[in-house]
C-alpha positions as CSV (number, residue, x, y, z in Angstrom):
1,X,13.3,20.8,-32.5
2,X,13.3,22.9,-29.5
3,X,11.5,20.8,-26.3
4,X,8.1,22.7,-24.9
5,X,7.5,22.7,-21.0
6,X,5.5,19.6,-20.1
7,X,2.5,22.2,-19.0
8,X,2.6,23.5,-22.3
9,X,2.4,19.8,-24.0
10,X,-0.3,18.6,-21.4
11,X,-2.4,22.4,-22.1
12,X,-2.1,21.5,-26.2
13,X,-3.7,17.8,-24.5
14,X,-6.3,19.5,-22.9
15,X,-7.1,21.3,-25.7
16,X,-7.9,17.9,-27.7
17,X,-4.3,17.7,-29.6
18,X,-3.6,13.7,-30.0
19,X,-0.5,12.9,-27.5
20,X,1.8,10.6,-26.4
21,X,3.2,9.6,-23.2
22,X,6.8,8.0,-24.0
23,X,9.0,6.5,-21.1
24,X,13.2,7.2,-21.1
25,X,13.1,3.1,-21.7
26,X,10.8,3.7,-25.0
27,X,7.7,2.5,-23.9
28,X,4.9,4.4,-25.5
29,X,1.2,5.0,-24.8
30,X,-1.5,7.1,-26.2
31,X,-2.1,10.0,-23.7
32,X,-5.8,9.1,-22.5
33,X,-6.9,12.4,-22.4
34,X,-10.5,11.3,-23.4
35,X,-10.8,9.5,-19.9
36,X,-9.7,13.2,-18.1
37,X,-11.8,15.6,-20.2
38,X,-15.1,13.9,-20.1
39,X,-18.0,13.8,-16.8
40,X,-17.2,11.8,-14.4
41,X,-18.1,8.1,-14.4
42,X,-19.9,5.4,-12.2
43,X,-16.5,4.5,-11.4
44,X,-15.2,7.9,-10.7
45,X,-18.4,8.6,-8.1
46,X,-17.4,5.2,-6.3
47,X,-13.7,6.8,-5.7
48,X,-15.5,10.4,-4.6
49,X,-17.5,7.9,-2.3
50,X,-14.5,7.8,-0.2
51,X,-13.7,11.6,0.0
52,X,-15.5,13.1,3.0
53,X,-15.6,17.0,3.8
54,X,-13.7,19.7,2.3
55,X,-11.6,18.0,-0.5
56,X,-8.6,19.2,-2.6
57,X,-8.2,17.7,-5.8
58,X,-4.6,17.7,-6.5
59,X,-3.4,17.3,-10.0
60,X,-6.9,17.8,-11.2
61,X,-6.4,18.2,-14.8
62,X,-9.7,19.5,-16.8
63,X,-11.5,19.1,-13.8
64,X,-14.2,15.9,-14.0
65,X,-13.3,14.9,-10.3
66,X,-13.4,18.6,-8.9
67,X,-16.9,19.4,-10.7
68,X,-18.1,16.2,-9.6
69,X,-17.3,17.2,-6.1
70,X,-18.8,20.0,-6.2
71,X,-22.0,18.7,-7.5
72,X,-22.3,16.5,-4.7
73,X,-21.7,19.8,-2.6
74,X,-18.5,19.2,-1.3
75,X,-16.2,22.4,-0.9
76,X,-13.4,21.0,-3.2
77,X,-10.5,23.1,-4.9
78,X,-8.9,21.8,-7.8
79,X,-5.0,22.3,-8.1
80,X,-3.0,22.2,-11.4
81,X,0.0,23.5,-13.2
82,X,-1.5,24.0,-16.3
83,X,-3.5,26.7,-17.4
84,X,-5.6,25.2,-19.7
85,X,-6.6,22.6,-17.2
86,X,-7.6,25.1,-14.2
87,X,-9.7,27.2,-17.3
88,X,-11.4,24.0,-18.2
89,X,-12.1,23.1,-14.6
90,X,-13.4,26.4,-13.8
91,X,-15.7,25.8,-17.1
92,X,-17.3,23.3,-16.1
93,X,-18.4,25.0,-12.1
94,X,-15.4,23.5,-10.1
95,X,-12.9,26.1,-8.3
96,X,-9.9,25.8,-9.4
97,X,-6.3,27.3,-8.7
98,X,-3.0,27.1,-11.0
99,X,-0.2,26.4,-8.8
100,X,2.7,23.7,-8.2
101,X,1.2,21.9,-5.3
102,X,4.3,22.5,-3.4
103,X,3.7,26.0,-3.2
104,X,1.5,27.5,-0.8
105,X,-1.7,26.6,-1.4
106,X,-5.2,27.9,-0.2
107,X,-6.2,26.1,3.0
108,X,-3.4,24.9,4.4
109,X,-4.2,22.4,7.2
110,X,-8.0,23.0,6.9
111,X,-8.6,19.9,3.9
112,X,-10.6,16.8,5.2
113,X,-9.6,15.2,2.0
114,X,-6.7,15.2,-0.7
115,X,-7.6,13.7,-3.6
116,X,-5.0,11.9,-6.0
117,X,-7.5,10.2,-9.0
118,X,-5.7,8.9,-12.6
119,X,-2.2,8.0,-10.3
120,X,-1.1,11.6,-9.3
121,X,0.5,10.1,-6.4
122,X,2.9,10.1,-8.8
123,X,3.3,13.7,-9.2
124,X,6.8,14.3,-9.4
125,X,8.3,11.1,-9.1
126,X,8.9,11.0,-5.4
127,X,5.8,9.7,-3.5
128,X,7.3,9.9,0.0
129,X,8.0,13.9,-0.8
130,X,4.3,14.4,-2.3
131,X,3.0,12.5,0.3
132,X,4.7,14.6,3.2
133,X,3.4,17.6,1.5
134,X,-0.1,16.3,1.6
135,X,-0.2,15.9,5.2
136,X,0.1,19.1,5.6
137,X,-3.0,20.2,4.2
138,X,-4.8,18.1,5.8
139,X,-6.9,18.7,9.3
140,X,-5.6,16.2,11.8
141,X,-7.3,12.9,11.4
142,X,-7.7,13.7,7.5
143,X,-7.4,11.4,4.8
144,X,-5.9,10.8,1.1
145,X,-7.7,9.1,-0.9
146,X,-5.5,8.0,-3.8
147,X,-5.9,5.8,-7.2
148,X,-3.4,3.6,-7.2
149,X,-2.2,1.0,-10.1
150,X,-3.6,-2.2,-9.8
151,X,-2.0,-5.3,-8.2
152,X,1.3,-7.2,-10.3
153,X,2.6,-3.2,-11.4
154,X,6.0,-2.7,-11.2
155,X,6.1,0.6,-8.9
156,X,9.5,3.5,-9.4
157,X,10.1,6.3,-10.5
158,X,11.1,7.3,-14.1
159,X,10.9,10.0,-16.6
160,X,8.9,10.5,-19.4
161,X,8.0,13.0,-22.1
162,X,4.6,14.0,-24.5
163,X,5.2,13.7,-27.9
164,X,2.6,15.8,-29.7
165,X,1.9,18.2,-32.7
166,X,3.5,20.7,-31.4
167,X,6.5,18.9,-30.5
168,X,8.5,16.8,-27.9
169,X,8.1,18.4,-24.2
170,X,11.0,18.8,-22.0
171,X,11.9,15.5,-19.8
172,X,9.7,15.4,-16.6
173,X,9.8,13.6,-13.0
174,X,6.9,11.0,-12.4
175,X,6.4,7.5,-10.3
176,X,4.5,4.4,-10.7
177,X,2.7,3.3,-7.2
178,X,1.2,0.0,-7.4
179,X,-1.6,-1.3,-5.0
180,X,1.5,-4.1,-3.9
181,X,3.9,-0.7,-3.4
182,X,1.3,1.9,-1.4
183,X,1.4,0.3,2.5
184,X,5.1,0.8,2.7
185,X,5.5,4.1,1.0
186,X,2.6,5.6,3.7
187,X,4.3,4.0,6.6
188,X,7.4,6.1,5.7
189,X,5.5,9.3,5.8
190,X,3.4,8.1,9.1
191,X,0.5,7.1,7.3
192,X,-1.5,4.3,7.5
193,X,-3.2,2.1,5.1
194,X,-7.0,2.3,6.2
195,X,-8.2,0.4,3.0
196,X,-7.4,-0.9,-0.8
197,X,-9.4,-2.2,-3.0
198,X,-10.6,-2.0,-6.2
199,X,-13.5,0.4,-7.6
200,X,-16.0,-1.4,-9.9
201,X,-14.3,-0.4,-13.5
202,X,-11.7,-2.0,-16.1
203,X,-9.8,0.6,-18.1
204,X,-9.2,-1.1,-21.4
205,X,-5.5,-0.1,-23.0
206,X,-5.4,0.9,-26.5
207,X,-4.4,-1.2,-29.1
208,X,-0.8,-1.4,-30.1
209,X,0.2,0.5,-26.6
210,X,2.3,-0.4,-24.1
211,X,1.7,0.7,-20.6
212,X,3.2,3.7,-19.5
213,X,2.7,5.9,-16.2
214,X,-0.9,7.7,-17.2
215,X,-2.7,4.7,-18.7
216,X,-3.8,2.8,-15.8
217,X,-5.3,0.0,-17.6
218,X,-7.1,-2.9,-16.6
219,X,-8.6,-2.8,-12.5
220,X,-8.9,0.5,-11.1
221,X,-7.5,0.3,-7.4
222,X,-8.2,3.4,-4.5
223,X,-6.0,3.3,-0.9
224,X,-7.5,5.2,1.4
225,X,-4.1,6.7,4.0
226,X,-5.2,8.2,7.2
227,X,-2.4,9.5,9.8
228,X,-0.7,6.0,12.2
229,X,-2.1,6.1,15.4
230,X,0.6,4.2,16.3
């Protein structure tokens, strides 16, 4: 069978098609789409808490976090590769754009905020690279305000692959940043660790699942990065 694109496998997600995440080691997880498609939570509001200002949400999937931002009238953009994700997004009030986030992107160097919810610090398996890019979105003095995986998680990078009805998708880059992992990874992109801590939620894993790089389960961890003064 003939792999699909990984946007292709995450829009038939999106679009409420069961999924699975699977690791090059064989670890498997159910894709928890259900946590990304519906409103946002207590717990999600508490991690907006620390956005301030004009916020991009990168990596923003269906769009909970964006429309959420926006109903708290914060100018926010959402950002994502997939189609399906910017259309549901857009759905649901947020603005949204469908672009690689390492392409131009509307306001460049005006954001008060990037936004990396469900571990898209991760986005293509090289934090220190996604990281860089971020900074330059941001107005100086700006922040990221990034989900990270709780305490004990082995952090790296690996690659990994949705298994769904419509088929295997193609191999794709991703990383694992741990709360343990995030203070030296800013320092190497001159960032700073202003705080880490963990937001007032447990994600319970599915039954029969192993871990793998979406499910963030059990304590749900933000790090807020501002630039080193030093």
């Amino acid at each position: 069978m003939t792999a699909v694109t990984a946007e292709s496998a995450f829009a038939h997600a999106f679009a409420s098609e069961q999924c699975r995440v699977v690791s090059v080691d064989g670890m498997a997880s159910r894709l928890p789409v259900e946590d990304w498609t519906r409103t946002a939570d207590a717990a999600d509001l508490a991690l907006l808490s620390y956005c301030a200002g004009p916020t991009v949400d990168l990596g923003c999937g269906p769009g909970r976090m964006t429309a959420a931002l926006a109903a708290r009238g914060l100018p926010s953009l959402g950002v994502d590769i997939v189609p399906e994700a910017v259309a549901q997004t857009e759905a649901r009030g947020g603005r949204a754009i469908c672009r690689d986030l390492f392409d131009p992107l509307p306001g460049e160097g005006w954001w008060t905020t990037a936004l990396l919810a469900d571990g898209n610090v991760g986005i293509g398996g090289d934090p220190l690279a996604l990281l860089a890019r971020v900074r330059r979105l941001l107005v100086p003095g700006g922040r990221v305000v990034a989900e990270v995986h709780p305490p004990g998680t082995p952090s790296g990078p690996l690659l990994a692959e949705l298994v769904c009805q419509c088929g295997g998708s193609s191999k794709f880059p991703w990383a694992v940043v741990g709360a343990d992992a995030i203070r030296s990874i800013a320092v190497e992109v001159g960032l700073a660790v202003r705080r880490l801590e963990p937001l007032p939620h447990r994600r319970a894993q599915s039954r029969g699942s192993a871990p793998a790089p979406f499910t963030l389960a059990g304590d749900r961890w933000v790090a807020v990065l501002v630039e080193d003064a030093a």
